[in-house]
N, C-alpha and C positions, 0 to 999 in steps of 0.2 A: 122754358124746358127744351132739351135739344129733341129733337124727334130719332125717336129708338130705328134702329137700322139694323136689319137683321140680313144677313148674309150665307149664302149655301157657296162651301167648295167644293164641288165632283170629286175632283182631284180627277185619277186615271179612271174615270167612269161614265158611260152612256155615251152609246151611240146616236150618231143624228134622231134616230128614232126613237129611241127610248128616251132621250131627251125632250123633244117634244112630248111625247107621250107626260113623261112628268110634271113640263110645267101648264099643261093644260089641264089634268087633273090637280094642279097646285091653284092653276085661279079658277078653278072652281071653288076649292075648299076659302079662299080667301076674296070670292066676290061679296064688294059690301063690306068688305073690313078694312078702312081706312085708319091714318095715326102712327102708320109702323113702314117705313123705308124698307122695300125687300128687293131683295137683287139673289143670282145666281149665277155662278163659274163656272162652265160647262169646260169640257175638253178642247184644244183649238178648231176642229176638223167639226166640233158640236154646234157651235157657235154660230154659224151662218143657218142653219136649221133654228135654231132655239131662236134667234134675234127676232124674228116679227112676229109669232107668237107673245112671247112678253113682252115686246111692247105693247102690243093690245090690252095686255093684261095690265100694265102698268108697274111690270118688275125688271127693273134693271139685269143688265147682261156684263159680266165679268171677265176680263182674259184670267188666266190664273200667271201668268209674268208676261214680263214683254222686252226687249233688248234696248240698248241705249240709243243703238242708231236706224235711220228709217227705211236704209237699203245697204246690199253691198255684199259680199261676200261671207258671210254671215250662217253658214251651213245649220240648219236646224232653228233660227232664232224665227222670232215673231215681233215686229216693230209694233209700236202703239199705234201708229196711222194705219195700220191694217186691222188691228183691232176694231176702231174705231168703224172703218170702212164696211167692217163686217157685222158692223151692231153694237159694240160695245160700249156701256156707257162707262163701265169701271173696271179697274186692273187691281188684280192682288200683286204684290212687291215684298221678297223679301220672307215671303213663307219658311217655318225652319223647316221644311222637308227639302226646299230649293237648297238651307245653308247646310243641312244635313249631309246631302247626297250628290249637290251639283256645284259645291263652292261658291255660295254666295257670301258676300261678304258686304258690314256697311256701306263699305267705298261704294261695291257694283250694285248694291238698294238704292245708294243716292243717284246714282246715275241713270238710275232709270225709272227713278221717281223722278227727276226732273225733263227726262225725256216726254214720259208718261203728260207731264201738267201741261207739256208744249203742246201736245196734241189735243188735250182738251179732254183728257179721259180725267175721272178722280179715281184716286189711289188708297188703296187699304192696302197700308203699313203696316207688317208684321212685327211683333217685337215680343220676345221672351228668355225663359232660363232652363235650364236643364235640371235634372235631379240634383245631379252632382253639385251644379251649381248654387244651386239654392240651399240644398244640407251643406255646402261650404261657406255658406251666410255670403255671399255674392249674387244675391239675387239685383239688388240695385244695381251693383258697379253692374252686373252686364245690360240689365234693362239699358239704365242710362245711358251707356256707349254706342246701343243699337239706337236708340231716340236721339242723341247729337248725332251720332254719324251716319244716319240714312235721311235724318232732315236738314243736314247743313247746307248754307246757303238760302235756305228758303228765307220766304218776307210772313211776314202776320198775311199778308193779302193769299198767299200760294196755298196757307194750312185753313185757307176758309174750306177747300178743295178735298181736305187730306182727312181721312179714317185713321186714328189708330189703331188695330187692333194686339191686344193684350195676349197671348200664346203660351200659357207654361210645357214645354217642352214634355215635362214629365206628364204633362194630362191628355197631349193629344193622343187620339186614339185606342188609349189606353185605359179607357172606363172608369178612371177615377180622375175625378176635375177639384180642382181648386173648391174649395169653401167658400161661400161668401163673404165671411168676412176676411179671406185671403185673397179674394180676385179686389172687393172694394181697398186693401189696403193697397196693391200695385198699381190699381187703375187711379186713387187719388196721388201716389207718386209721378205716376206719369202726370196728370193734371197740374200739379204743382212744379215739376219741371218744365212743363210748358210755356207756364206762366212766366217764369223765367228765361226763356229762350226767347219769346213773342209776344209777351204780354198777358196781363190777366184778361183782358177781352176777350184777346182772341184763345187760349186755354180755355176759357166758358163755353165757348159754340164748337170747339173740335169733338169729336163722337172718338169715346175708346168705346169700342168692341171685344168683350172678353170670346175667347175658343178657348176649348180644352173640353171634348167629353159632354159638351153641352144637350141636352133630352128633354122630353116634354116634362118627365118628372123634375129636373130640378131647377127648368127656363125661369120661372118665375119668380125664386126667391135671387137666382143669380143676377137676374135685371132688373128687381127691383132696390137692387143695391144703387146711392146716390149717384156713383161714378161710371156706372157699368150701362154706358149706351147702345145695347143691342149686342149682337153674338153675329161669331164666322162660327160657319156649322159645319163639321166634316160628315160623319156615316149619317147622323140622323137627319141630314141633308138629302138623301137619293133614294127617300120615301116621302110621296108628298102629304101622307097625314102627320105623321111625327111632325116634318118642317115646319107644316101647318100651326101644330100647335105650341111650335117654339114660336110662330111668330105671336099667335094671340096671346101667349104670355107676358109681352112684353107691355111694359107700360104704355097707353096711348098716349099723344100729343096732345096737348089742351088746344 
């Protein structure tokens, strides 16, 4: 069984202090509750406040992107070796808000997916479709374009490293999520594509992660779908009881 991972994006939220503030009220709520991979995203500027607190607690610390390169003239970007340097065990890539609003594009997800792996950070790989998209029955061709072209190049050994996370465009934030058996049917495509790409092996041990709208009410049934390894959480993220009980929804690890 792959061990469920459950993941918080801030997004533009919490300052150094209310950051900490939250995730020490979070490992309270989840001391003693082992089986469930938890990590959180704080804002960059958050990040060096939040890093030694969770690690105490034993929850991973997230950049939400990072640039392809490690210095240089680079006005605004954040390298992964600063992440790192700053706490970080993991970086999100490739969020549709980044492709939304900031132009990201496969090409620059792969790019800094493989910057990312240089430095030793692992990577939750955002991949999804739109409304439109998907009432245009194009919900695969875009899946798949985003899953070939933000993980090309990689080896079976790199996506030992690598999160996917699953993203219907039309659910983030938007209060209505995918169904279960709509997120199991995208997440065993991506599985199935992978296997294809790097093998059935290593497909078996990669963690998709469903977002979209994810809540304590409906964590449960959407992770205990076969394919569906743990949740990126946006709002119900930047309350540590909700979080909380997204995580102990989740399947434990045997």
């Amino acid at each position: 069984m792959r061990k469920p991972f459950v993941a918080g994006n801030w997004k533009l939220n919490k300052s150094p202090d209310e950051g900490v503030a939250l995730v020490k009220e979070l490992a309270g709520l989840l001391s003693g509750h082992a089986g469930v991979e938890v990590a959180v995203a704080p804002p960059f500027v958050t990040i060096p406040a939040v890093a030694p607190v969770a690690r105490k607690a034993g929850i991973g610390v997230a950049g939400q992107n990072c640039y392809w390169e490690e210095s240089g003239a680079f006005t605004g970007e954040v390298s992964p070796g600063m992440l790192k340097a700053a706490g970080c065990t993991h970086v999100i890539i490739g969020h549709s808000e980044r492709r939304q609003y900031f132009g990201e594009t496969n090409e620059t997800v792969n790019r800094r997916l493989k910057a990312a792996l240089a430095a030793g950070l692992a990577p939750i790989v955002c991949c999804g479709e739109t409304l439109a998209e998907r009432e245009g029955g194009l919900k695969e061709k875009v899946v798949e374009a985003h899953v070939r072209g933000g993980l090309a190049g990689l080896s079976p050994e790199d996506m030992k490293l690598v999160t996917i996370a699953y993203e219907p465009v039309w659910a983030i934030g938007t209060g209505v999520n995918a169904t279960p058996g709509q997120a199991q049917e995208m997440h065993a495509f991506i599985r199935k594509l992978l296997s294809q790409l790097f093998g059935k092996g290593t497909a078996n041990v990669v963690r998709i992660q469903y977002g979209g709208s994810v809540k304590p009410d409906n964590a449960a049934e959407l992770l205990g779908q076969p394919d569906v390894d743990g949740a990126l959480v946006g709002g119900a993220s930047l309350k540590a009881d909700s979080f909380a009980a997204i995580v102990k929804a989740a399947p434990k690890e045997a």
